[in-house]
C-alpha positions as CSV (number, residue, x, y, z in Angstrom):
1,X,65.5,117.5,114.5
2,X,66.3,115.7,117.5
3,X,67.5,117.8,120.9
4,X,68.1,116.2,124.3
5,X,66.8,118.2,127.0
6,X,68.4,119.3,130.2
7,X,66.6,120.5,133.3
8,X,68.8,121.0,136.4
9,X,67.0,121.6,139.5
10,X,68.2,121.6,143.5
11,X,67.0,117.9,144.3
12,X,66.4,116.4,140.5
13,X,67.6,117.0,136.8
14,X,64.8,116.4,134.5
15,X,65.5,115.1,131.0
16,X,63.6,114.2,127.6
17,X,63.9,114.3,123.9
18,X,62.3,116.5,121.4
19,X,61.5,115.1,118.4
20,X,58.7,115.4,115.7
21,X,57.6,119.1,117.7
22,X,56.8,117.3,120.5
23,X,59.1,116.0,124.3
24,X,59.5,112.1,124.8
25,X,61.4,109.8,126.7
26,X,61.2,111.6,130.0
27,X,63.3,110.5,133.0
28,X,65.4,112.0,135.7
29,X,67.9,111.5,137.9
30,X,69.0,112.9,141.3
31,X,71.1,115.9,141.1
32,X,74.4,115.0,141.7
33,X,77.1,116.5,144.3
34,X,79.7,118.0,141.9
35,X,80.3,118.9,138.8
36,X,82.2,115.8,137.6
37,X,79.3,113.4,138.6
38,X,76.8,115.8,136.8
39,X,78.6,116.0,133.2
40,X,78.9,111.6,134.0
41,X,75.0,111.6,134.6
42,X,74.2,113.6,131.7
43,X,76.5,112.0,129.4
44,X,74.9,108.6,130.2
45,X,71.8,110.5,128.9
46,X,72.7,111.9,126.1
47,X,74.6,109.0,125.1
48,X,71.4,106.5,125.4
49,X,69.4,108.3,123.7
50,X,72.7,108.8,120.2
51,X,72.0,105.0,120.2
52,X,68.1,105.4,118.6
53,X,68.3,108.7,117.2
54,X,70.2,111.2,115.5
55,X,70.8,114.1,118.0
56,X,71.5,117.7,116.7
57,X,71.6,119.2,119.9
58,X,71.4,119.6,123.6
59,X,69.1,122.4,125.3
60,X,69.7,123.0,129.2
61,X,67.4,124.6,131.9
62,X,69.5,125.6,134.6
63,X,69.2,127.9,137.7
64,X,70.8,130.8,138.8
65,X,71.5,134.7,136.5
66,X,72.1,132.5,133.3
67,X,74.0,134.3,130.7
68,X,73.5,132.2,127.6
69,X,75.6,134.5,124.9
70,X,78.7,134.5,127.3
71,X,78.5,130.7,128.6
72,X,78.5,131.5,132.5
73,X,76.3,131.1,135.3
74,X,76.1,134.1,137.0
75,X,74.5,134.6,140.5
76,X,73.6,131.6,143.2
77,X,71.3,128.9,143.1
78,X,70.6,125.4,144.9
79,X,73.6,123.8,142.8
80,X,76.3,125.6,143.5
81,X,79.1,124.2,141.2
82,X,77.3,125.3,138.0
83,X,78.5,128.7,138.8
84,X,81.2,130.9,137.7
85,X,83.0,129.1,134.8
86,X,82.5,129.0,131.2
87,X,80.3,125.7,131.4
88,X,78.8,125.9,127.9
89,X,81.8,124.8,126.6
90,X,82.7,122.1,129.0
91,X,79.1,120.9,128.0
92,X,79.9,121.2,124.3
93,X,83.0,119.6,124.6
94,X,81.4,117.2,126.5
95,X,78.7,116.3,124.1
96,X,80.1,117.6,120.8
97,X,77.2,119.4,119.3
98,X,75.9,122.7,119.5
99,X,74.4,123.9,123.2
100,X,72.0,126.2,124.5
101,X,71.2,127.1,128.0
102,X,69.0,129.2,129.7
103,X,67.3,129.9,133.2
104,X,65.0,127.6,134.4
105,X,61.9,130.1,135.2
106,X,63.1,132.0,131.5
107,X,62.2,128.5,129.9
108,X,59.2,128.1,131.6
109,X,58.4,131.5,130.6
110,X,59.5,130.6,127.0
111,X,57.3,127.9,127.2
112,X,53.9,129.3,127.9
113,X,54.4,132.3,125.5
114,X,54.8,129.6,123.0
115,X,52.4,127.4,123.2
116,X,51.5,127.7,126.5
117,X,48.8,129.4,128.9
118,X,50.6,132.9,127.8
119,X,50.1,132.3,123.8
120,X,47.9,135.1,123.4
121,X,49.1,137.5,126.5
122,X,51.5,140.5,125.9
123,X,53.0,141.1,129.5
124,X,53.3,138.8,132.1
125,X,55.1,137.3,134.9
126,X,56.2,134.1,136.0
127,X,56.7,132.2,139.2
128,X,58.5,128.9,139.5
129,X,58.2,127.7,142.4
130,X,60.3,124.4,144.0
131,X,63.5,124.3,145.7
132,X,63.4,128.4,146.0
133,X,61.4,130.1,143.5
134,X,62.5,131.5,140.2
135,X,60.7,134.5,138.6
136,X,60.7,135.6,134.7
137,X,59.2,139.1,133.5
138,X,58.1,138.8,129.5
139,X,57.2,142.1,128.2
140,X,55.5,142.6,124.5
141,X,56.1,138.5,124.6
142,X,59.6,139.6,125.2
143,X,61.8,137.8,128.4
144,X,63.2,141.2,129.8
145,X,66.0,140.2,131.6
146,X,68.1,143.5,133.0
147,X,71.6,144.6,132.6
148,X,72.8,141.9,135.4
149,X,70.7,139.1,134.3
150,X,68.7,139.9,137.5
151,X,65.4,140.4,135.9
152,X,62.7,138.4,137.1
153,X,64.4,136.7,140.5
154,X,61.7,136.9,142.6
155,X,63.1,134.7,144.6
156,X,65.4,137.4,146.2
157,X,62.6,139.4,147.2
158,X,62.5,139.8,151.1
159,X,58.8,140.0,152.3
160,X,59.7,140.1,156.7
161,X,62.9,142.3,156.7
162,X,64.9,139.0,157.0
163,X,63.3,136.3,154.8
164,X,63.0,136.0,150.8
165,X,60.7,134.9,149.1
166,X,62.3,131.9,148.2
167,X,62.6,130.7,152.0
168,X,58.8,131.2,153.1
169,X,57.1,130.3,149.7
170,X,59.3,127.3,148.3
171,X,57.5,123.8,149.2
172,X,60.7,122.2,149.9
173,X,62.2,124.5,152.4
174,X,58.7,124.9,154.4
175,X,58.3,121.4,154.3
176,X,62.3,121.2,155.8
177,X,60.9,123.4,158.6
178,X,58.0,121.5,159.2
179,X,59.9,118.4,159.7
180,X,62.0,119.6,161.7
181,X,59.8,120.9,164.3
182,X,57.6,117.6,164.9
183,X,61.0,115.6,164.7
184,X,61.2,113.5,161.8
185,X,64.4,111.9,161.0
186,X,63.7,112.2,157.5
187,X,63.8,114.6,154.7
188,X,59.8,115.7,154.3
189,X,58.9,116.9,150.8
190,X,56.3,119.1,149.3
191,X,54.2,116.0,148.5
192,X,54.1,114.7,152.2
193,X,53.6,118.2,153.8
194,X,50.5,119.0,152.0
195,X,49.0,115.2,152.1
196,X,49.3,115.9,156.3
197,X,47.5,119.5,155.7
198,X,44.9,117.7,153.5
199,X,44.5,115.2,156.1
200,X,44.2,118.3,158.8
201,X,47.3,117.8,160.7
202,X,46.6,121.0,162.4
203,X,50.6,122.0,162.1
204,X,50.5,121.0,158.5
205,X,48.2,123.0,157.8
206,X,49.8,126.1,159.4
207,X,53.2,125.7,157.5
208,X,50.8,125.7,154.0
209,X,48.5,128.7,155.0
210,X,51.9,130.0,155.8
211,X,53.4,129.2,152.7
212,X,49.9,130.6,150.5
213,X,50.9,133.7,152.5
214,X,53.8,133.9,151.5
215,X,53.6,133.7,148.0
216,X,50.0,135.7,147.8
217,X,52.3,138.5,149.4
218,X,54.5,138.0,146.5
219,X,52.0,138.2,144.0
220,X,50.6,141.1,145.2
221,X,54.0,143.2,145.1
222,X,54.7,141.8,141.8
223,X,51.3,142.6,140.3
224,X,51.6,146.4,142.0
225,X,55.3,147.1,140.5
226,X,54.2,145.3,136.9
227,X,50.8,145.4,137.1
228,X,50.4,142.6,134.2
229,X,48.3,141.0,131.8
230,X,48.8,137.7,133.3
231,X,50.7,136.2,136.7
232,X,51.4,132.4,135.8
233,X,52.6,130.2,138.4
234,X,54.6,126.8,137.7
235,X,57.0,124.1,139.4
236,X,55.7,120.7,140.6
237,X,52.8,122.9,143.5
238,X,51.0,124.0,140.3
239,X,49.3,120.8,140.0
240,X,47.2,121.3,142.9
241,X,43.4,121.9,141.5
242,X,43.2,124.2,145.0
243,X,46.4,126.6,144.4
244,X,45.3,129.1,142.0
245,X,41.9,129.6,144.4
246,X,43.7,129.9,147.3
247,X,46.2,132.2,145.7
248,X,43.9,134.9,144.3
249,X,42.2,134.9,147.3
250,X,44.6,136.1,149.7
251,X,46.1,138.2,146.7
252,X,42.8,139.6,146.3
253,X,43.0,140.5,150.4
254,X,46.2,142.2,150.2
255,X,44.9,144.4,147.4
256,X,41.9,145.4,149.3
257,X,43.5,146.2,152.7
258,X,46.1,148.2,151.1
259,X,42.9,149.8,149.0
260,X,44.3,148.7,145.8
261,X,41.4,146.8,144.6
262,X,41.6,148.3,141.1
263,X,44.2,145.7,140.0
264,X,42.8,143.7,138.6
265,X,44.3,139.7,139.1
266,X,44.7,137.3,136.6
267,X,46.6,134.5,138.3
268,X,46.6,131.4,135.9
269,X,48.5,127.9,136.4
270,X,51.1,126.5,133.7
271,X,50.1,124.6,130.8
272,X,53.0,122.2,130.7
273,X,53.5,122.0,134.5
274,X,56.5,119.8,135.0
275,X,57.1,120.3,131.5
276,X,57.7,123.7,130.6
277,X,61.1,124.2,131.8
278,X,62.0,121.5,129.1
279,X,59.8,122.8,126.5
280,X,61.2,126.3,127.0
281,X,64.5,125.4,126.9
282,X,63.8,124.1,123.3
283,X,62.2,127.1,122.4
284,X,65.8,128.7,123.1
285,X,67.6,126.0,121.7
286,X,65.5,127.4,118.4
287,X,65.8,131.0,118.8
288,X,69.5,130.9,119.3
289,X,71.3,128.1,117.5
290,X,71.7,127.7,113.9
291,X,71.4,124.0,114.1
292,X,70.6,123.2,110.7
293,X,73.7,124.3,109.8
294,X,75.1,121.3,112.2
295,X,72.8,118.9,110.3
296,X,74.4,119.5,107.0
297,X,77.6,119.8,108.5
C-alpha cells in the first residue's frame, strides 16, 4: 500500500510517502496563499510521486475543528481558506482516490498512541505546538473529540484574561514579537529566537522564559482538569534536549504554589517529532478508509 501524505501547517505543508509501514520521500513546500495554489502544489506532489509508485491513497493533517466523516473544516486556523466547504471532495476529485483527513494535533496524537511515546499509556494529552498550538485529549487510547469537534484545542485557552494560549506559547508568534521590538525588518523564526537566548541576548531570553511560562501555565491547567497518565508535547520546539526540563519545572512550581503537588507530572516529548502529524494521519487513513477495496477495484 502506497499513501501520499498531507500535512498543512500556517508557514509549511509537509509531505511524504508511506510505503512498506514505514514514511519516505519527505519534502515540503511553503503554504500557499489560496486555495487554488494549494490543490496546484499538492497536485504537483501527488502526481511526482504516481510516476514511481502505485498510490492508493492520500492522508491529510490539517488544522482547524476537522470533521473527517462530513468533509468540512470547521472552526479557524492559520490557513484560512481550508475552512467551511466540503474540501474532501474537491481533494478527491482532485486526486481521484480515496481521502482521509484529520486534525493536525489528532494525528500526532494518533501517532504516538501507535507507535509512539503513548504506545503503552491509557489517557493522555497532547500539545502541538508551532504556528499556535493544537491540543488532542486520548482517553482509553481513544481521541475524544466533543460534540463540536472542540475537544482538545488548547490553543483557545486564555491564561491573562486577554491572551490564548496559542499567542504566548507558540514559537512563531513570540518570535514575531520579539522582532518587532528590537526592529528587525525581517520575519524572525522559532530557530533564530532561541539561538539569540542560547547565546544570552538578555531580551531573547525573556521572550523564551516568557514563552516556558506560558505553556508550563498550560500544562498545569491541563494536567488539573484531566489529570493524565501522560502530557506529550510535539511540533518542531520538541527537539530541544532542554524543553521537557524546563517544562516540568515551572509546571512542577505552579502545582506547588497552588498546593497541588499531588499531581503527579509526566511531561514526555514526541517520538516522531516532525513526523507524527504525517504518521498519524496514516493511522486515520487506516482506521477509516476501506482502501483495499480501491486496490482491487
Amino acid at each position: 500500500m502506497s499513501i501520499v501524505v498531507f500535512d498543512i501547517g500556517g508557514s509549511a505543508v509537509k509531505f511524504g510517502l508511506w510505503e512498506n509501514e514505514g514514511l519516505s520521500n519527505k519534502g515540503s513546500f511553503y503554504t500557499p496563499k489560496n486555495w487554488d495554489d494549494m490543490k496546484e502544489e499538492m497536485m504537483k506532489v501527488y502526481h511526482n510521486f504516481t510516476k514511481n509508485y502505485s498510490v492508493n491513497g492520500v492522508a491529510i493533517s490539517a488544522p482547524g475543528a476537522v470533521d473527517a466523516k462530513e468533509g468540512i473544516i470547521n472552526g479557524i486556523s492559520a490557513v484560512p481558506y481550508l475552512h467551511y466547504f466540503p474540501i474532501k471532495k474537491e481533494w478527491e476529485d482532485l486526486f481521484g482516490v480515496p481521502v482521509s483527513m484529520e486534525n493536525d494535533a489528532n494525528c500526532a496524537a494518533l501517532a504516538e498512541v501507535w507507535h509512539g511515546a503513548a504506545k503503552n499509556i491509557q489517557h493522555a494529552l497532547f500539545l502541538i505546538i508551532g504556528s499556535g498550538i493544537g491540543g488532542s485529549v486520548v482517553i482509553d487510547r481513544k481521541l475524544f473529540k466533543g460534540k463540536d469537534l472542540f475537544g482538545g484545542e488548547f490553543g483557545y485557552m486564555l491564561l491573562d484574561g486577554e491572551h490564548t494560549l496559542s499567542e504566548m506559547g507558540s514559537p512563531v508568534q513570540t518570535a514575531k514579537r520579539y522582532g518587532k521590538e528590537i526592529g528587525l525588518d525581517t520575519v524572525v523564526d522559532g530557530k533564530y529566537l532561541f539561538k539569540e537566548a542560547d547565546r544570552g541576548e538578555p531580551l531573547a531570553v525573556k521572550y523564551v522564559n516568557g514563552l516556558i511560562d506560558a505553556l508550563a501555565r498550560g500544562i498545569y491547567n491541563l494536567s488539573i482538569s484531566f489529570n493524565p497518565d501522560m502530557v506529550v508535547i510535539g511540533g518542531g520546539i520538541s527537539v530541544r534536549e532542554d524543553l521537557i526540563q524546563r517544562l516540568h519545572e515551572r509546571t512542577s512550581f505552579y502545582l506547588e504554589r497552588q498546593k497541588a503537588q499531588d499531581v503527579k507530572l509526566n511531561i514526555q516529548v514526541c517520538k516522531f517529532h516532525n513526523d507524527a502529524n504525517l504518521i498519524g494521519a496514516v493511522a486515520h487513513f487506516e482506521q477509516t478508509v476501506d482502501y483495499k477495496k480501491n486496490i482491487m477495484s
